[in-house]
N, C-alpha and C positions, 0 to 999 in steps of 0.2 A: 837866701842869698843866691844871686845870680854866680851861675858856675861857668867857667871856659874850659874849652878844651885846650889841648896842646895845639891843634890845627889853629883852634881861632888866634890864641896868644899868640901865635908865630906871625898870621897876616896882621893882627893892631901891630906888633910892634916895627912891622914893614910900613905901613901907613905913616906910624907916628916918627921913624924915621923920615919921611920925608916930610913934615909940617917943618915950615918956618916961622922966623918969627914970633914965637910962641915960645917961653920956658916952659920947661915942663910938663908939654903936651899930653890930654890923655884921648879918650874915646867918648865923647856923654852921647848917653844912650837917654832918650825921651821917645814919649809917645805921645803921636799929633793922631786925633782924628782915629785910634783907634791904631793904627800902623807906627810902628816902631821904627824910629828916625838915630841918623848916626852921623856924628858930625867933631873933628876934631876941635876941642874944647880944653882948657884949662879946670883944675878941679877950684871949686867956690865952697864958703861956710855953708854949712849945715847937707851938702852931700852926700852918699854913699860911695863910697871908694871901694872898687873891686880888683883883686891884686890875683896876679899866677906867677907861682914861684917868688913872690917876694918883689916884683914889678910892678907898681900901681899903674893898669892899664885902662880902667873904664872909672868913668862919676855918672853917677844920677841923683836928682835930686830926689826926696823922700816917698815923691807920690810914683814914680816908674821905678822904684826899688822895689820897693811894697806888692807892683803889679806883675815884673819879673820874678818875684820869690819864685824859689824851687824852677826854676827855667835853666836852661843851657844853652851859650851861645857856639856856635860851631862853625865849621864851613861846609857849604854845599860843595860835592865832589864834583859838583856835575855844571856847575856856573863859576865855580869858585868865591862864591859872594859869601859873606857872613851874614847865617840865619838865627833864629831863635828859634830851640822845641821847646 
């Protein structure tokens, strides 16, 4: 399972405050082409749901779950962008 830190959980959930128009906004995390794409999204059947502290902040469908295992999403100190180690 994809892990978050406290740094990354804090900027989704600044993101996802500001989505409109959208109930229940989360983060889906996909992978195009090899590079790992980020786009606010609602969660869909048969996803992966990734929660910090009891907040469901990220969906990925089954095959970028799978590719994520054992990864950790973070924030770079140095850009502020949310990366993947």
């Amino acid at each position: 399972m994809l892990r978050i830190t406290d740094s990354a959980a804090e900027e989704i959930k600044r993101q996802l405050s500001k989505a409109t128009g959208q109930a229940e906004p989360r983060v889906r995390l996909g992978i195009i082409k090899g590079t790992v794409k980020m786009a606010v999204d609602q969660e869909r059947a048969g996803d992966t749901t990734v929660n910090h502290e009891g907040n469901k902040l990220i969906v990925m469908d089954p095959a970028t779950s799978h590719q994520l295992d054992e990864r950790e999403l973070d924030v770079d100190e140095a850009t502020s962008a949310l990366v993947i180690r």
